[in-house]
C-alpha positions as CSV (number, residue, x, y, z in Angstrom):
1,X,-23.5,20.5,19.1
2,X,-20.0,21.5,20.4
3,X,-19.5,23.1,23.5
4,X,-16.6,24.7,25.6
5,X,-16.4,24.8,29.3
6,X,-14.5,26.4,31.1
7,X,-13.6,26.4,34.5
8,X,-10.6,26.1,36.8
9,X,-12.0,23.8,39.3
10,X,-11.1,20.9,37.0
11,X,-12.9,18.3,38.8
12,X,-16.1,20.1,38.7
13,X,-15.8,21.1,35.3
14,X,-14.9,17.6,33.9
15,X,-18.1,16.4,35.9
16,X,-20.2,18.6,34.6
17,X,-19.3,18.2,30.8
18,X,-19.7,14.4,31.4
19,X,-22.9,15.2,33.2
20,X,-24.3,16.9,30.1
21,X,-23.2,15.3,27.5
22,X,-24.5,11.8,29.2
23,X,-28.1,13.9,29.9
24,X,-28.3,15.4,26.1
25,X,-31.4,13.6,24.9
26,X,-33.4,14.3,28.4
27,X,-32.0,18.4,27.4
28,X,-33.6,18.0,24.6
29,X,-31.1,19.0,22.5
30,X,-29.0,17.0,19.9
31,X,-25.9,15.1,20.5
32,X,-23.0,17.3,22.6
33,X,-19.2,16.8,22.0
34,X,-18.0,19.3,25.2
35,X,-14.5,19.4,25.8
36,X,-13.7,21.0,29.1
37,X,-10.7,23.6,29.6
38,X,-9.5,24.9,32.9
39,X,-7.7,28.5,31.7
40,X,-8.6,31.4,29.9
41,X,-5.9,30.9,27.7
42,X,-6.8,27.6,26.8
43,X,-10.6,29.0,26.0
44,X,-9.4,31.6,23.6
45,X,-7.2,28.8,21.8
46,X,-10.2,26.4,21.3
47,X,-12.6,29.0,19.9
48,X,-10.1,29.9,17.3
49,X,-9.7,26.5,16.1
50,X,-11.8,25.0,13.2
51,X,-14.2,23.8,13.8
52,X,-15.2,26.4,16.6
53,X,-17.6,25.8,19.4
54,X,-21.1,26.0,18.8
55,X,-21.5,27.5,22.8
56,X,-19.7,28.7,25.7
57,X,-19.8,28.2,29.1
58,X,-17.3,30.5,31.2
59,X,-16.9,30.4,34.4
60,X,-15.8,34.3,35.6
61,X,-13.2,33.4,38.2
62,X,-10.3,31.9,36.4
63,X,-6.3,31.9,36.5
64,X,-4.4,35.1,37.2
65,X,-6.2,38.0,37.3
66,X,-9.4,36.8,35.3
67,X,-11.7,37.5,38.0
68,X,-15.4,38.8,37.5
69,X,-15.8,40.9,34.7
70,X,-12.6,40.9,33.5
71,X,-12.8,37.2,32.3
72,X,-15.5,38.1,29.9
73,X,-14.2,40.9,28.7
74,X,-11.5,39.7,27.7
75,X,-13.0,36.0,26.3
76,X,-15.2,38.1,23.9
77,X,-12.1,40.8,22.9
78,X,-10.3,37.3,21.6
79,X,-13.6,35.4,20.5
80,X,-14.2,37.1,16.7
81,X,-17.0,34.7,16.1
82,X,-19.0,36.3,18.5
83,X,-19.1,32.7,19.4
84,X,-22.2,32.6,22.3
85,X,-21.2,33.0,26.0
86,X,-23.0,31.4,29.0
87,X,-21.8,32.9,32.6
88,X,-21.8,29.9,34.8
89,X,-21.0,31.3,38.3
90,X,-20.7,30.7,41.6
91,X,-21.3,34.5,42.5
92,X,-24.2,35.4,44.6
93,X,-27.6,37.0,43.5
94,X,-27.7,38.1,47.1
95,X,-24.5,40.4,47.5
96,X,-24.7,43.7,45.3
97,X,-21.5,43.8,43.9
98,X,-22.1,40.7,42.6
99,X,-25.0,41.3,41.1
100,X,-23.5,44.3,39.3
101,X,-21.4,42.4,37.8
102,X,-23.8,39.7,36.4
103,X,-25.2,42.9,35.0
104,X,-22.0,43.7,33.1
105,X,-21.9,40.4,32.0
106,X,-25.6,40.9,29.8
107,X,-25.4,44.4,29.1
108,X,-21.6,45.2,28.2
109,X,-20.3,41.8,26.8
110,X,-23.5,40.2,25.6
111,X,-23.9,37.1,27.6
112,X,-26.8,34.3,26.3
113,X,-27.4,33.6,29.8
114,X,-26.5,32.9,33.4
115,X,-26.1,29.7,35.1
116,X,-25.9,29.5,39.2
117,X,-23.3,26.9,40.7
118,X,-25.1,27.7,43.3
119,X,-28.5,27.2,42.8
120,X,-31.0,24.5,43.3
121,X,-30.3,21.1,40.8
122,X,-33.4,20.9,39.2
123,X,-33.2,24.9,38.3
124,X,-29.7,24.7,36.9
125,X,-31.1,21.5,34.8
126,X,-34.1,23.7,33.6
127,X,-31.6,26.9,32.6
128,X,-29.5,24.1,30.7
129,X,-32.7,23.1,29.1
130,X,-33.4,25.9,27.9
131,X,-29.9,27.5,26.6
132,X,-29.0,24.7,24.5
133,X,-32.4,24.8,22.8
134,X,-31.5,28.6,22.0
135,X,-32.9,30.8,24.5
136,X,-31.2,33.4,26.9
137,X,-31.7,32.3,30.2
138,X,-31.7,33.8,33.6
139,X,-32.4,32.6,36.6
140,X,-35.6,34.1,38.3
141,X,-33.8,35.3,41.7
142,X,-31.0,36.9,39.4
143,X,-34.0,38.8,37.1
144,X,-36.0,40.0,40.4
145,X,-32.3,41.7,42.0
146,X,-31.8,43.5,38.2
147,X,-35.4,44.7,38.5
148,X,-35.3,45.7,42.6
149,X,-31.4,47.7,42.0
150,X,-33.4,48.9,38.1
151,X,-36.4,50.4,40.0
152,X,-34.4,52.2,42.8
153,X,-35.5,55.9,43.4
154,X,-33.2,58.3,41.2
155,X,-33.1,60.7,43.9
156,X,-31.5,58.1,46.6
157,X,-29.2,57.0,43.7
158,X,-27.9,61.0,42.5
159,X,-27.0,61.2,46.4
160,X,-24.1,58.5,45.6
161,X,-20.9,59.6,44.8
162,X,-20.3,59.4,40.7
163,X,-22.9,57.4,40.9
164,X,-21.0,54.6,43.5
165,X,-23.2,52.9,45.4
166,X,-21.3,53.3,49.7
167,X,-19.9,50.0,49.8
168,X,-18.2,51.1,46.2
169,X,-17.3,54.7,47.3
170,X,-15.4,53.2,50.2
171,X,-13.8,51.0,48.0
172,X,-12.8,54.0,44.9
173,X,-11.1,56.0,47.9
174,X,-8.8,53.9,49.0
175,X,-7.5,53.2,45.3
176,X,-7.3,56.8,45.3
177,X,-5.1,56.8,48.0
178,X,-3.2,54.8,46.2
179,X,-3.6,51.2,48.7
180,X,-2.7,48.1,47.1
181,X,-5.5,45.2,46.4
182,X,-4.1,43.4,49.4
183,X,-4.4,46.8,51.6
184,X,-7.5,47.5,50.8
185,X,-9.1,43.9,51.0
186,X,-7.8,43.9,54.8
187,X,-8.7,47.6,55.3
188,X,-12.6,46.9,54.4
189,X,-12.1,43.2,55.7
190,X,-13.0,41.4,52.1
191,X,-11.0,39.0,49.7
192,X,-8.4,40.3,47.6
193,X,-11.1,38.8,44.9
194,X,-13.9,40.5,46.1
195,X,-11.7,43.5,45.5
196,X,-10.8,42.9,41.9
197,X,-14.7,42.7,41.0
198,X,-16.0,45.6,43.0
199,X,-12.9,47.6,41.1
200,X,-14.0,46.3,37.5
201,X,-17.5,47.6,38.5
202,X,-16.0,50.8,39.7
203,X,-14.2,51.3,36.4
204,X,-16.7,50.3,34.2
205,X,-19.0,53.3,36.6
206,X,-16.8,55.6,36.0
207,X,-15.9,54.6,32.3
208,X,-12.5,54.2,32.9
209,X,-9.5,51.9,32.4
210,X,-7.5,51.6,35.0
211,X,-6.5,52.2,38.7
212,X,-4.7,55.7,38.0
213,X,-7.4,57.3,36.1
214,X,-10.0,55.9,38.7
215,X,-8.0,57.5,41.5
216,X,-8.0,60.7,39.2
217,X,-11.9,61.1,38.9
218,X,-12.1,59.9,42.9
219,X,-9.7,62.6,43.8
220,X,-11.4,65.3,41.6
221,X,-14.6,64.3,42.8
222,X,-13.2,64.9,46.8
223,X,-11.7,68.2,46.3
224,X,-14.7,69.3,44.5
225,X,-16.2,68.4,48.1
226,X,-14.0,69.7,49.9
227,X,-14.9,73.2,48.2
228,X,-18.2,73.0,48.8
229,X,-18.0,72.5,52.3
230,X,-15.6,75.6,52.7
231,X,-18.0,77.7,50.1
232,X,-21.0,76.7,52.8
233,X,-19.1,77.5,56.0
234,X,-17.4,81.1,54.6
């Protein structure tokens, strides 16, 4: 079996691969030739060479502006193969946001599977286990925050702006104001990263593409409240 990993933490990612590949038979899984990369454009050049991989694992924060959903995206726009793509990520299953986005990762670009740096040793060893014999794995703490945010009442969620959960409504105004990353991250007192995943899960909310046409909806959706208010005071 070939595999790709890919992350830019170079010493962890080259550990890893060696860890793996030593550990195959104990996997259960054949032999394992991984060859570890540490750039999204280094990823998208080894799964168009022949052979390709057999499996991908892709970590979501990468060089540049490859952060969150973004990174997958764009793997699987250059991966015509449909070559299979693990998440392995260090986001947490406790923070919303981030669990939005390993939603985006399984629903919109078709992820085999999710992999916790995170998480306990011998779960991460059992997920492995059970992705390179074939199966779509998730871990159980990821499954039980899709089914708590799945189950939520309807009527609590239609009170949310366009369907923005606060913490994201806060966040879609100030691009509508037109604030920078940077402003923003020190106006809500995040990373400029956390700011570049909330967005993509803003956008993808919203189906739009980009910043501008976020701001538009935002703004259309305030002055649209704005005229109710006046309407109920008149």
């Amino acid at each position: 079996m070939k595999i790709l990993w890919v992350d830019d933490h170079e010493i962890l990612c080259v550990a890893l691969s060696e860890y793996v590949q030593t550990h195959a038979s104990e996997l259960s899984a054949p032999p394992i030739d991984i060859t570890p990369v540490f750039t999204l454009a280094s990823a998208l050049e080894e799964v168009n060479k022949t052979p390709s991989p057999d499996l991908v694992f892709l970590d979501l924060n990468l060089d540049g502006e490859n952060r969150g959903a973004t990174t997958i995206e764009r793997f699987q726009a250059g991966n015509p193969s449909n070559i299979p793509v693990v998440v392995c990520t260090g986001l947490a299953p406790g923070n919303d946001h981030e669990v939005e986005i390993l939603r985006m990762c399984m629903r919109d670009y078709a992820a085999r599977g999710i992999l916790l740096k995170g998480g306990a040793h011998k779960k991460m060893f059992i997920g492995l286990s059970r992705i390179l014999g074939g199966e779509l794995w998730i871990p159980e703490e990821v499954l039980l925050r899709f089914a708590c945010s799945t189950q939520a009442p309807s009527a609590s969620r239609n009170q949310h702006h366009l369907g923005l959960s606060p913490r994201e409504w806060d966040l879609a105004r100030c691009i509508a104001r037109g604030l920078s990353g940077k402003q923003i991250a020190r106006e809500l007192n995040v990373s400029e990263g956390h700011v570049r995943q909330v967005s993509c899960v803003i956008y993808d909310k919203l189906q739009v593409r980009n910043r501008v046409e976020a701001a538009l909806r935002v703004n259309a959706e305030l002055t649209l409240g704005r005229g109710a208010t006046d309407k109920g005071s008149s």
